[in-house]
C-alpha positions as semicolon CSV with decimal commas, in nm:
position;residue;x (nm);y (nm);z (nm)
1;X;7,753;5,011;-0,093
2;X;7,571;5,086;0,205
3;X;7,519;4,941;0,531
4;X;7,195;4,809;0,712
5;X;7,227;4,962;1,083
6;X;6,924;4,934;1,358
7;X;6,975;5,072;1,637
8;X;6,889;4,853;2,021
9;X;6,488;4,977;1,964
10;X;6,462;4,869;1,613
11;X;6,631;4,513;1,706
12;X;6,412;4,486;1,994
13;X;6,053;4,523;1,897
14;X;6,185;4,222;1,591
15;X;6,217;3,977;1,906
16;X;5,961;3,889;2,195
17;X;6,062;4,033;2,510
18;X;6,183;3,705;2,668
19;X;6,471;3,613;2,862
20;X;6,652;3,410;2,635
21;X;6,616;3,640;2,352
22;X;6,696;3,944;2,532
23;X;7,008;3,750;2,628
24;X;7,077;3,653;2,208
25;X;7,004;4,006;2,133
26;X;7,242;4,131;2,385
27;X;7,481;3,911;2,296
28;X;7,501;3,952;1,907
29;X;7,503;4,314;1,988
30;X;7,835;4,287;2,168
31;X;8,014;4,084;1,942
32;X;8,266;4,316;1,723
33;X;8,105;4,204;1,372
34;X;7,964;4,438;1,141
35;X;7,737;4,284;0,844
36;X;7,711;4,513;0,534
37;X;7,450;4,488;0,228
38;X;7,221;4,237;0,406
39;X;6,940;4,133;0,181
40;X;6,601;4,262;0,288
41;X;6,483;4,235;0,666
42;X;6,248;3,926;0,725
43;X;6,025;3,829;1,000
44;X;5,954;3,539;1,216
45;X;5,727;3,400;1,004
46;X;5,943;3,414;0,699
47;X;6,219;3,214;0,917
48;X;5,909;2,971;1,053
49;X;5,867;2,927;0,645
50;X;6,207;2,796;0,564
51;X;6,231;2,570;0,861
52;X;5,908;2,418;0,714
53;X;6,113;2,384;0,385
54;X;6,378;2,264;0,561
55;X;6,208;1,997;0,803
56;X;6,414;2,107;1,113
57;X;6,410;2,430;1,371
58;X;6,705;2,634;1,331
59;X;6,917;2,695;1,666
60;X;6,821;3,022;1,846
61;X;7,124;3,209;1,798
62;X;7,102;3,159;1,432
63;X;6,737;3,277;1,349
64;X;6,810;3,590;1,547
65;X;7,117;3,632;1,377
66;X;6,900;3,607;1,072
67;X;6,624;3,833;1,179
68;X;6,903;4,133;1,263
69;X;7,101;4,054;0,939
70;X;6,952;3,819;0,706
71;X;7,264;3,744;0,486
72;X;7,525;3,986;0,402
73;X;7,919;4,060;0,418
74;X;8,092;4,012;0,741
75;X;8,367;4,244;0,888
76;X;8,573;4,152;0,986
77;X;8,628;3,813;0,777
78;X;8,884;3,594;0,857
79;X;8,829;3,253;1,060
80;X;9,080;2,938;1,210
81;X;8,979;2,649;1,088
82;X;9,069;2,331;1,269
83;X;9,349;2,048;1,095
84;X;9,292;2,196;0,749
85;X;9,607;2,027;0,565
86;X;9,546;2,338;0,291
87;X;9,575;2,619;0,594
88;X;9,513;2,746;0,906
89;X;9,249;2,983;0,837
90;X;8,969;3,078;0,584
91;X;8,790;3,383;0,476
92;X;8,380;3,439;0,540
93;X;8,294;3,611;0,205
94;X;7,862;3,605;0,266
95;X;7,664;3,462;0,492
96;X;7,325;3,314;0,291
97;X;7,049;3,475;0,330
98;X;6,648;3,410;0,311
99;X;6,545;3,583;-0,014
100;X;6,414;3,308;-0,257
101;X;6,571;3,319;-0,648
102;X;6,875;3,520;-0,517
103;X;7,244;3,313;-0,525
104;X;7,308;3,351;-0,144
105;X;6,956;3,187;-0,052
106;X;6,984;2,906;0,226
107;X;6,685;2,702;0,048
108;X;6,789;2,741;-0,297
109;X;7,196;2,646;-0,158
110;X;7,046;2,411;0,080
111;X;6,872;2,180;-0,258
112;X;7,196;2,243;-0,479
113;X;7,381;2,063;-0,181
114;X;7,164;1,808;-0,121
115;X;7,365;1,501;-0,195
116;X;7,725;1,682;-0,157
117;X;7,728;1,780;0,189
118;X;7,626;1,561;0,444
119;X;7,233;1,540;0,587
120;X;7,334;1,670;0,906
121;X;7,478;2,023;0,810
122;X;7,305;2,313;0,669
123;X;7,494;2,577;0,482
124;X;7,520;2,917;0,630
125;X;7,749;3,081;0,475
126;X;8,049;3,082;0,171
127;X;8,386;3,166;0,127
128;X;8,547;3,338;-0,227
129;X;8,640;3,009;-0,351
130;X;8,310;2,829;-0,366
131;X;8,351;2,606;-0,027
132;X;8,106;2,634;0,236
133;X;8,046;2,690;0,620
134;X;7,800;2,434;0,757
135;X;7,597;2,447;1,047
136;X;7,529;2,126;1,219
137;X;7,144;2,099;1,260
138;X;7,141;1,751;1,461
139;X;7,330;1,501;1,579
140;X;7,702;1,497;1,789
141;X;7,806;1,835;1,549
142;X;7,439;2,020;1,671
143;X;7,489;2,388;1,669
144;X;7,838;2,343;1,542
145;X;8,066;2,514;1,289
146;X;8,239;2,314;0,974
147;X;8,414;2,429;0,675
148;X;8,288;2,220;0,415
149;X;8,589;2,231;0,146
150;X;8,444;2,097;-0,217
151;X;8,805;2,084;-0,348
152;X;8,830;1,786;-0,144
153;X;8,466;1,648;-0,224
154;X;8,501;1,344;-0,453
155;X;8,690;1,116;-0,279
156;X;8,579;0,777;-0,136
157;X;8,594;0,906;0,266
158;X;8,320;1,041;0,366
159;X;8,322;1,322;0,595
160;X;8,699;1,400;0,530
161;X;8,656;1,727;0,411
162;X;8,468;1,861;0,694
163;X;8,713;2,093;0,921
164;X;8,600;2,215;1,256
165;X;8,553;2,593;1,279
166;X;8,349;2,689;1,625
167;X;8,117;2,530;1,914
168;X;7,835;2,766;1,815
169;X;7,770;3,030;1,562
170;X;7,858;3,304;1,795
171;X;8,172;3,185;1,853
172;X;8,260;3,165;1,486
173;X;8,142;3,518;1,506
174;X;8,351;3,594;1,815
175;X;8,623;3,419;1,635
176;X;8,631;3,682;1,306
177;X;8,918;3,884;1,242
178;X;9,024;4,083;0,996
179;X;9,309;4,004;0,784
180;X;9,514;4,319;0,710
């Protein structure tokens, strides 16, 4: 296995040169993450694509997060989720990825979902158990983190198995530690 590394130049001719997204740049830079076997670099208009598909614009943070790694295997893994009655923590085995056909894609995990989790979340990523982190796309949960637990899926309250993880996706990535 190999990993995907760019150096600051590569990374920065990806992005426009604007405030804001020096400042996302700069900041996903200096969080203590490393993302191995990413799928295939995309490019803006591959993200503008999905959110088409999707019917929503993905936060900031996220896209560029995207554009750097688009999917892959986080180290470290290890996250806190929030009144889980099953555990105090959970383990980030992939983020999804944009690469249509493959199992990590957001669209194709997005559909298969469709029904499951609720309207307001998009899934961003998967643990080795099959459950789900969910980003919250609108709404009071916007820009949020939620483990999405499917063990706990068919029941008849809805939202129950939703467990807070982070504010913002770079604080579930600040948040990642390794388990040893």
């Amino acid at each position: 296995m190999t990993t995907k590394v760019m150096d600051r130049l590569e990374i920065k001719k990806i992005f426009d040169s604007t405030d804001q997204t020096v400042w996302l740049i700069q900041s996903l830079l200096s969080i203590p993450v490393k993302v191995r076997d990413s799928a295939e670099i995309i490019s803006d208009h591959d993200l503008m694509e999905l959110e088409r598909q999707l019917g929503f614009v993905l936060p900031m943070e996220y896209r560029n997060f995207l554009l750097i790694h688009n999917g892959g295997y986080p180290e470290p893994d290890v996250f806190p989720i929030h009144n889980n009655p099953v555990g105090n923590c959970g383990i980030l085995h992939h983020y999804l990825c944009i690469k249509p056909g493959d199992v990590y894609d957001i669209w194709g995990t997005f559909k298969n979902y469709q029904g499951r989790i609720p309207p307001d979340f998009l899934p961003i990523a998967g643990d080795p158990g099959g459950n789900l982190l969910c980003l919250g796309i609108f709404g009071e949960t916007m820009g949020q983190i939620y483990f999405w637990d499917h063990e706990e899926e068919f029941t008849d309250r809805p939202r129950h198995n939703l467990y807070f993880v982070a504010d913002s996706f770079f604080e579930l990535l600040d948040k990642l530690q390794s388990g040893d």
